[in-house]
C-alpha positions as CSV (number, residue, x, y, z in Angstrom):
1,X,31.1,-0.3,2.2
2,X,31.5,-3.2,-0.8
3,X,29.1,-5.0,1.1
4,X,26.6,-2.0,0.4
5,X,27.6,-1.7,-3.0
6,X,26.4,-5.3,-3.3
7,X,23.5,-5.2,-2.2
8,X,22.5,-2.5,-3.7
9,X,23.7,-4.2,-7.4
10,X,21.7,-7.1,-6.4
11,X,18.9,-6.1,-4.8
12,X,18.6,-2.3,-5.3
13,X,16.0,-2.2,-8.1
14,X,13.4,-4.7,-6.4
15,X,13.7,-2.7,-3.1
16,X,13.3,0.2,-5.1
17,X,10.4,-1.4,-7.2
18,X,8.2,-1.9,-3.8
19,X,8.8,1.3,-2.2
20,X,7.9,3.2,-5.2
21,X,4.6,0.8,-5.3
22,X,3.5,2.0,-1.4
23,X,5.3,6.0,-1.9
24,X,4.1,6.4,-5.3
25,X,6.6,9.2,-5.1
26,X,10.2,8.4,-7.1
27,X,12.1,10.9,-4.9
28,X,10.7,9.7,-1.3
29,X,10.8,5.5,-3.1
30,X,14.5,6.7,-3.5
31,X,15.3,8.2,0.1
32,X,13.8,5.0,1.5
33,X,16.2,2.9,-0.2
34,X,19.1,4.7,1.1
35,X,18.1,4.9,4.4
36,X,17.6,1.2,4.3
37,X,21.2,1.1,2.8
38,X,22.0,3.4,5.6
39,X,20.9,1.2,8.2
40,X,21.8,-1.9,7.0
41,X,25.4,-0.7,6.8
42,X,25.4,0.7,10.4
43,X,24.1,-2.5,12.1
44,X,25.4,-5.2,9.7
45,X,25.2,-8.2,13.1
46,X,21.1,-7.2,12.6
47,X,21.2,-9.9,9.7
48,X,22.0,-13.1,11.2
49,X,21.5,-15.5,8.3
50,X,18.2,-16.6,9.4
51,X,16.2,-15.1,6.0
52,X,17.7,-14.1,2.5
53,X,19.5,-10.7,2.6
54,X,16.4,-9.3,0.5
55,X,13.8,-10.6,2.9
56,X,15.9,-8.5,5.7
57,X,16.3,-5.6,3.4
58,X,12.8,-5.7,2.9
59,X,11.8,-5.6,6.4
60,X,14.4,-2.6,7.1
61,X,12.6,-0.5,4.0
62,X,8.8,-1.6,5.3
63,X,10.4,0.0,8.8
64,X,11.4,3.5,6.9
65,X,8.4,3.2,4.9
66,X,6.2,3.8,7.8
67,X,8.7,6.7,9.3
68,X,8.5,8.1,5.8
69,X,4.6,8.3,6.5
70,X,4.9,9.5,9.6
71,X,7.2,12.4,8.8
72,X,4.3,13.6,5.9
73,X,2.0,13.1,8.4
74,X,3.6,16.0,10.6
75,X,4.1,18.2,7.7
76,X,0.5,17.7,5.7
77,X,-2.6,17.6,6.9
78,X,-5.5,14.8,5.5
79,X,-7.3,16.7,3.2
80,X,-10.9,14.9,3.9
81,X,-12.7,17.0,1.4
82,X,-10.3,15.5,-1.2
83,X,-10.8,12.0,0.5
84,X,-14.8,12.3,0.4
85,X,-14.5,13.6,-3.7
86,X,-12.7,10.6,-4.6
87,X,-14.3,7.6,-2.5
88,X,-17.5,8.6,-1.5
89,X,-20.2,5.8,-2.7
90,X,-23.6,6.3,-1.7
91,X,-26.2,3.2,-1.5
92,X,-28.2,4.6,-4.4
93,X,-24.9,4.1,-6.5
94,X,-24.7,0.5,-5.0
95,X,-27.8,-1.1,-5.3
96,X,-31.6,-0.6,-7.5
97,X,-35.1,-0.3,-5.9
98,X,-34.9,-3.7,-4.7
99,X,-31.9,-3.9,-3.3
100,X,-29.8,-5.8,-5.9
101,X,-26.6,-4.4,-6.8
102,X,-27.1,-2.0,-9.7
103,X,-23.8,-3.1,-11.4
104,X,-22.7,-7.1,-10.2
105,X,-19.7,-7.4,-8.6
106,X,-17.3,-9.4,-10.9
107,X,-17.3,-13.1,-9.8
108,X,-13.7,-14.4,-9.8
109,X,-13.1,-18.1,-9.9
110,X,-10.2,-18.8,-7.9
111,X,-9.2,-15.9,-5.8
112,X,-5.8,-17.3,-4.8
113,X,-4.9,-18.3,-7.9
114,X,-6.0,-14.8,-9.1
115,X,-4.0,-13.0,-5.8
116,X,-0.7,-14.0,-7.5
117,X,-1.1,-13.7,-11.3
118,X,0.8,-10.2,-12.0
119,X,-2.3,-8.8,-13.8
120,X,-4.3,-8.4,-10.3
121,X,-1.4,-6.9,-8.6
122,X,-0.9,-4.6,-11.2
123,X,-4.6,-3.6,-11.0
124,X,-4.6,-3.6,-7.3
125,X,-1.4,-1.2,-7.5
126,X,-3.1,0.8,-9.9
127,X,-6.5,1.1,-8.2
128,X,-4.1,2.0,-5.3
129,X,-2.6,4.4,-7.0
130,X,-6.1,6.5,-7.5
131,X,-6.5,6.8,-4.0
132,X,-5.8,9.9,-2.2
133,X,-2.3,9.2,-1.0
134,X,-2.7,9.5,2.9
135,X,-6.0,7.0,2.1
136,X,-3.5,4.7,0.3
137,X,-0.7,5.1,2.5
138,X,-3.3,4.2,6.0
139,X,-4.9,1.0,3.7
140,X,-1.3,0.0,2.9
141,X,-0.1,0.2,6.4
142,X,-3.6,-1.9,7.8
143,X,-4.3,-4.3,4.9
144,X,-1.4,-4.9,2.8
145,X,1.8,-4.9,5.7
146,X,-0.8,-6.3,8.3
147,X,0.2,-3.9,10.8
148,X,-2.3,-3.4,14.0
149,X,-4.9,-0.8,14.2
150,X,-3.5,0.3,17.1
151,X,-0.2,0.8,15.8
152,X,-1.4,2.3,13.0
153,X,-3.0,5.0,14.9
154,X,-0.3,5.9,17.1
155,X,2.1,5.9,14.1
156,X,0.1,8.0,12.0
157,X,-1.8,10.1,15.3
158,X,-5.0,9.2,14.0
159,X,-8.0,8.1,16.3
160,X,-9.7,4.7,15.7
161,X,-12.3,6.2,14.2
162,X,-11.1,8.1,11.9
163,X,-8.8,4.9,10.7
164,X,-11.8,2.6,10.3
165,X,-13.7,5.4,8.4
166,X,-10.7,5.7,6.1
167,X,-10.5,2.4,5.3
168,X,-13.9,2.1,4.8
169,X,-13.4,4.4,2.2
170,X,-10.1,2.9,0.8
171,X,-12.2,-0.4,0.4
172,X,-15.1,1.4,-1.2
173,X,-12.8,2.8,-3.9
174,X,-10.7,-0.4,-4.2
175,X,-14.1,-2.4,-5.1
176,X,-15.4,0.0,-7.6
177,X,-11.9,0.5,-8.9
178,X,-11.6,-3.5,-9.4
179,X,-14.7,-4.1,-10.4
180,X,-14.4,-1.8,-13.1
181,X,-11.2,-3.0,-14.0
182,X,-12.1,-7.1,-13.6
183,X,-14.5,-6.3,-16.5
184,X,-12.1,-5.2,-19.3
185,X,-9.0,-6.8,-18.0
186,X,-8.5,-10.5,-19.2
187,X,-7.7,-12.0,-15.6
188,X,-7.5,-15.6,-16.4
């Protein structure tokens, strides 16, 4: 139980920190914790010393993460009209008559050095964060935790299609959402 107690001292905020980042819900960010807690406590000879005992936590909470996603799949429904209000771009919004882009995508200089300044993560969580959440929650799952499309489907009980379509979407949003964003925000 100490040994809990620890970890959570030392490492509770940060693992609290992320899943609040993919939940976007304090209360469910909260549970997940716990039940990593939970299951770190019950099978303590699962961490055998070969990673940091926040890299282990980490992958026990990316673990409830996904059942947490798959329990609000069971209970809610996609809403696609919602989906379609908020990430629907068109061509016409895209691109003029001759078929340059109507607003220029922001040119970024160095990607990776971009990738892990704080500013882009913070504008990546917060273009994230105006996603639906199931549209958020799928991109997450297939982009950001690298997780097979196949797994994804048969964790969330979505067909293939309707994963690539949501993701389309997800990256639709993202790119507007960034691009907005690059423009004002000082990312050098």
């Amino acid at each position: 139980m100490t040994q809990a107690i620890d970890w959570l001292t030392e490492h509770g905020d940060v693992l609290y920190s992320f899943a609040l980042r993919r939940l976007r819900d304090p209360h469910l960010a909260e549970e997940a914790v716990q039940n990593t807690l939970l299951a770190a406590i019950e099978n303590p000879a699962g961490y055998g010393g070969e990673s940091s005992p926040r890299t282990w936590l980490i992958g026990i909470l990316k673990f409830k993460i996904i059942d947490l996603f798959r329990a609000q799949q069971k209970t809610a429904p996609l809403d696609m009209e919602q989906c379609l209000d908020h990430t629907t771009v068109s061509e016409d919004d895209l691109f003029d008559q001759s078929g340059h882009w109507a607003v220029p995508p922001v040119e970024w200089v160095d990607p990776a050095r971009l990738l892990d300044s704080k500013q882009i993560r913070q504008q990546i969580d917060a273009c994230l964060a105006r996603l639906p959440r199931r549209m958020a929650q799928i991109f997450w799952l297939r982009e950001l935790n690298d997780e097979p499309a196949e797994q994804v489907c048969a964790q969330l009980g979505i067909s293939s299609a309707n994963l690539y379509q949501l993701l389309y979407r997800a990256r639709q949003g993202l790119r507007l959402c960034l691009s907005e964003g690059g423009r004002h925000a000082d990312l050098s």
